[in-house]
C-alpha positions in Angstrom: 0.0 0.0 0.0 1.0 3.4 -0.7 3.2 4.9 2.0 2.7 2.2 4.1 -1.4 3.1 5.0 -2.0 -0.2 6.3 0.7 0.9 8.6 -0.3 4.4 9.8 -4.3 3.3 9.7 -3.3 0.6 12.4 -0.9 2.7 14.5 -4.1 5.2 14.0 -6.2 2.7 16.1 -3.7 1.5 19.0 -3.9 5.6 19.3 -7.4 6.2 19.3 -8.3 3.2 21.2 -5.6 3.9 24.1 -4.2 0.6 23.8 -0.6 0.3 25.5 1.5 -1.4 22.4 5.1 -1.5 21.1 6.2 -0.2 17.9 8.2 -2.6 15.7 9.1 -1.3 12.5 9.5 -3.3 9.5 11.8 -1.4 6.6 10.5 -2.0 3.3 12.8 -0.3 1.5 15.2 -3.2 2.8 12.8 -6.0 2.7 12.7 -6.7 5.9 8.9 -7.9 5.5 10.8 -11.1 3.5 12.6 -11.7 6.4 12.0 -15.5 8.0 11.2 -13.8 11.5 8.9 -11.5 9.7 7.3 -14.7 7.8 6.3 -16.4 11.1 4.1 -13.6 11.9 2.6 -12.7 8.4 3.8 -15.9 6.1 2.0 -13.3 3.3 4.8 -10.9 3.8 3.2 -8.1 3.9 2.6 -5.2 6.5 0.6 -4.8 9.1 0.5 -7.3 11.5 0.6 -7.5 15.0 1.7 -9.8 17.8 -0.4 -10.0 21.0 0.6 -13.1 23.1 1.0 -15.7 21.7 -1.6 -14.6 18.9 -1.2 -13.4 15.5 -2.7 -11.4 12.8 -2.4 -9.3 9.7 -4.8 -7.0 7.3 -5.6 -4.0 8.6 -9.4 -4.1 8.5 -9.2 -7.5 10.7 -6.1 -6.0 13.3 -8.8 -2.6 14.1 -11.9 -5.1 14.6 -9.5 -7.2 16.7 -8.7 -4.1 18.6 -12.2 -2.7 19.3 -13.4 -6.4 20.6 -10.9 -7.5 22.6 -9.5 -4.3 24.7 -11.9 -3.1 27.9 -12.7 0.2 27.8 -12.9 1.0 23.8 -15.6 3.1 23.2 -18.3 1.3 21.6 -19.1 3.3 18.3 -15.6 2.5 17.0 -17.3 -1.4 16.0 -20.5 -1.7 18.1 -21.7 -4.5 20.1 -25.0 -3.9 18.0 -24.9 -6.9 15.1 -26.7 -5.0 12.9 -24.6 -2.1 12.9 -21.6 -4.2 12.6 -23.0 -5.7 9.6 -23.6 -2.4 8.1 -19.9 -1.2 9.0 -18.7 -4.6 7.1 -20.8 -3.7 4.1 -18.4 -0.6 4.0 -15.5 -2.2 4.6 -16.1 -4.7 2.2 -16.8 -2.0 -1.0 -13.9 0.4 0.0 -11.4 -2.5 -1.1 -12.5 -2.4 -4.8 -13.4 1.0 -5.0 -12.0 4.1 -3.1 -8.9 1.9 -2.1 -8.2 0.0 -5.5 -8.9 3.8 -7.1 -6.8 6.0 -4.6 -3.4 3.6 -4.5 -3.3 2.8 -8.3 -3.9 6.6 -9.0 -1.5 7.7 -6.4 1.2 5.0 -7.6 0.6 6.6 -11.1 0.6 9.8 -10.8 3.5 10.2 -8.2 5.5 6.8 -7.6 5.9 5.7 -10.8 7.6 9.4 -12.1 9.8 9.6 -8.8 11.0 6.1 -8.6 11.9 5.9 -12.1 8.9 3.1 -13.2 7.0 2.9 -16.2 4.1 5.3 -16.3 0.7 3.8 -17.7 -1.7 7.1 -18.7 -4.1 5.1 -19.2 -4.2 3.3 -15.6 -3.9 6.6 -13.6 -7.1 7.7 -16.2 -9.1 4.8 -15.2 -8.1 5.3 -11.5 -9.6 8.3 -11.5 -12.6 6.9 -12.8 -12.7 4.9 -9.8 -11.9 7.5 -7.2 -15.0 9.6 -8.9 -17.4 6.9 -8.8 -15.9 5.9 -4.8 -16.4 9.6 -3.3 -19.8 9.8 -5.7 -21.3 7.2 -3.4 -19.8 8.3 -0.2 -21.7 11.2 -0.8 -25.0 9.5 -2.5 -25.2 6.3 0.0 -22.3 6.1 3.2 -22.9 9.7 4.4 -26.9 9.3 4.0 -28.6 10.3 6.9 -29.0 12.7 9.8 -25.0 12.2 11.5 -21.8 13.7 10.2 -20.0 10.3 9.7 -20.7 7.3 7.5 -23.9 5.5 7.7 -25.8 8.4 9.2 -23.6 7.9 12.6 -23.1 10.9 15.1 -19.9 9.3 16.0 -17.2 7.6 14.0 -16.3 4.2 13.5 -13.4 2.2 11.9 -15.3 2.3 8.7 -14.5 6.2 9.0 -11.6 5.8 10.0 -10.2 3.1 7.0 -11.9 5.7 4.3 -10.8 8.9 5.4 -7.3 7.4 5.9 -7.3 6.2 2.6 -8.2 9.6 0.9 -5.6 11.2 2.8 -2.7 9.4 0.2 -4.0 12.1 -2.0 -2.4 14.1 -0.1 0.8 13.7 -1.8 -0.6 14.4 -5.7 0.5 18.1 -6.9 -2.1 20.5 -5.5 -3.9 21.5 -8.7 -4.8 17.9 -9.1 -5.9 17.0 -5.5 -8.3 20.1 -5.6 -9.8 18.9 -9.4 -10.7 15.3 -7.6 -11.8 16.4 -4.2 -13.2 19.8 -4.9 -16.5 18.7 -6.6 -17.6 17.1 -3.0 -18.5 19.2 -0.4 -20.1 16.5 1.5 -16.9 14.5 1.5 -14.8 17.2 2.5 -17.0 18.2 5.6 -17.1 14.2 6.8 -13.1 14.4 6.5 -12.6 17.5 8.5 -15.0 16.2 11.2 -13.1 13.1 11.2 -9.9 14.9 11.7 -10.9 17.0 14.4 -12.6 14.1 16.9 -9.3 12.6 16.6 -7.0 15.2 17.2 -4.1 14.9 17.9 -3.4 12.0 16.6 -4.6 12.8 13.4 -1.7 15.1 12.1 0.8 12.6 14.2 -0.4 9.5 12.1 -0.1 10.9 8.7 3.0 13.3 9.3 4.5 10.4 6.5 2.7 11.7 4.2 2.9 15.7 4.5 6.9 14.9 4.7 6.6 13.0 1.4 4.4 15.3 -0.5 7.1 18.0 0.5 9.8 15.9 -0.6 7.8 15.2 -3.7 7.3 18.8 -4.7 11.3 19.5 -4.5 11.7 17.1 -6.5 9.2 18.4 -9.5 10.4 22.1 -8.5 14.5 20.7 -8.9 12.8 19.4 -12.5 11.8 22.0 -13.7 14.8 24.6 -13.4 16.9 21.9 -14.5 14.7 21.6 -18.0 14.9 25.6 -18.3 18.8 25.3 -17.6 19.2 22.5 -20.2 16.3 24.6 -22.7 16.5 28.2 -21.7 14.5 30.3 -24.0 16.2 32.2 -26.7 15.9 35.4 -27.7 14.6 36.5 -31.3 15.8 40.0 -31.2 
C-alpha cells in the first residue's frame, strides 16, 4: 500500500483506542517484511501485522476489529456490540477494497510513484483510476454519508469504517495540489465528513499521517529541482 497506510491506519487505532503497544518497525525499502522472522508472523509478507501473546494477525481491517473487541474500555461506536450495525460497517468495509482503495493507490502510484521512482508510467491506468476514485467519493456522498449524522452511515460518532476511508483519501495528499483540488473539490459533502473526522481525533490525526505531509514536500522539491533543471538544459532564446 501506498506509504505504508496499512501501517499508519493501524498505528491510528492503538492511538485512538488507548491501547498500551510496542512499535516494531519493518523497513520496506530493505525488505525486511521477507525476512524469515517476519514470515512467522505474516507468512504473506506483507505489513501490518501485529503480535499480542501468543496470537497473530495481519490486514488491517481484521487488526482494528480485533482491537475494538478485545480491549476493555474502547468506546463502543468504533465497532459496536449492535450486530446489525456491525453488519452495516462490514458492508463498508467490504466496498472500500474495490473501490476508493483500489482507485486512490493505483492513482497515487501513477501519478506520483511511478515518475519519482523511475517506473514505467501507464496514462491510461492513472485515467481509469480516477474513474474509480470519482465513482468511490460519488457514493460516499449518494449512499455512506446518508442520513442525519456527520459520519458514514448516518452515525453521530465515527467508527473504523470512517476511519479506513478517510485514511485512505488522505494518500492524495501527496498528488500536486492542482490535481488534488480537481478530484476532491467537486464534494463538499466528503470534505465536511473528513474535516469532522480529523478533528474528533485530534491529535493523533496530524501525528499519524505526518509520512505523508513529509513526502508530498519531498515530492514537490523534486518536481520544482525538475523544472529549473529543464529551463537550464532549454533556456528560452531570444529572437531580437
Amino acid at each position: 500500500m501506498c506509504f505504508n497506510f496499512t501501517i499508519q491506519f493501524s498505528h491510528f487505532g492503538f492511538q485512538l483506542k488507548r491501547i498500551d503497544f510496542e512499535e516494531v518497525k519493518v523497513d520496506l525499502s530493505k525488505r525486511q517484511q521477507l525476512s524469515t522472522e517476519f514470515k512467522e508472523i505474516n507468512p504473506l509478507m506483507k505489513v501490518p501485522a501485529i503480535v499480542d501473546g501468543r496470537f497473530k494477525l495481519f490486514e488491517s481491517h481484521a487488526i482494528l476489529i480485533y482491537l475494538a473487541c478485545s480491549f476493555p474500555g474502547v468506546a463502543d461506536h468504533w465497532f459496536p456490540a449492535d450486530l446489525s450495525k456491525r453488519a452495516r460497517i462490514h458492508s463498508v468495509l467490504d466496498w472500500h477494497h474495490s473501490n476508493l482503495r483500489r482507485g486512490s493507490m493505483t492513482y497515487v502510484r501513477d501519478k506520483v510513484l511511478a515518475p519519482n521512482l523511475g517506473l514505467p508510467i501507464n496514462p491510461q491506468s492513472a485515467a481509469e483510476a480516477k474513474k474509480l476514485i470519482d465513482s468511490s467519493l460519488s457514493k460516499i456522498e449518494s449512499v455512506w454519508l446518508k442520513g442525519n449524522g456527520k459520519f458514514l452511515l448516518g452515525s453521530y460518532q465515527p467508527s473504523i469504517a470512517d476511519l479506513s476511508l478517510v485514511c485512505e483519501i488522505m494518500q492524495l495528499e501527496v498528488l500536486e495540489d492542482d490535481d488534488h483540488n480537481k478530484i476532491l473539490g467537486p464534494y463538499n459533502e466528503v470534505q465536511q465528513w473528513i474535516e469532522a473526522t480529523k478533528d474528533v481525533t485530534k491529535p493523533h490525526f496530524n501525528a499519524v499521517h505526518g509520512i505523508l505531509f513529509k513526502a508530498k514536500e519531498r515530492f514537490e522539491q523534486k518536481r520544482l529541482l525538475g523544472s529549473i533543471e529543464i529551463v537550464a538544459k532549454d533556456p528560452l532564446q531570444s529572437k531580437l
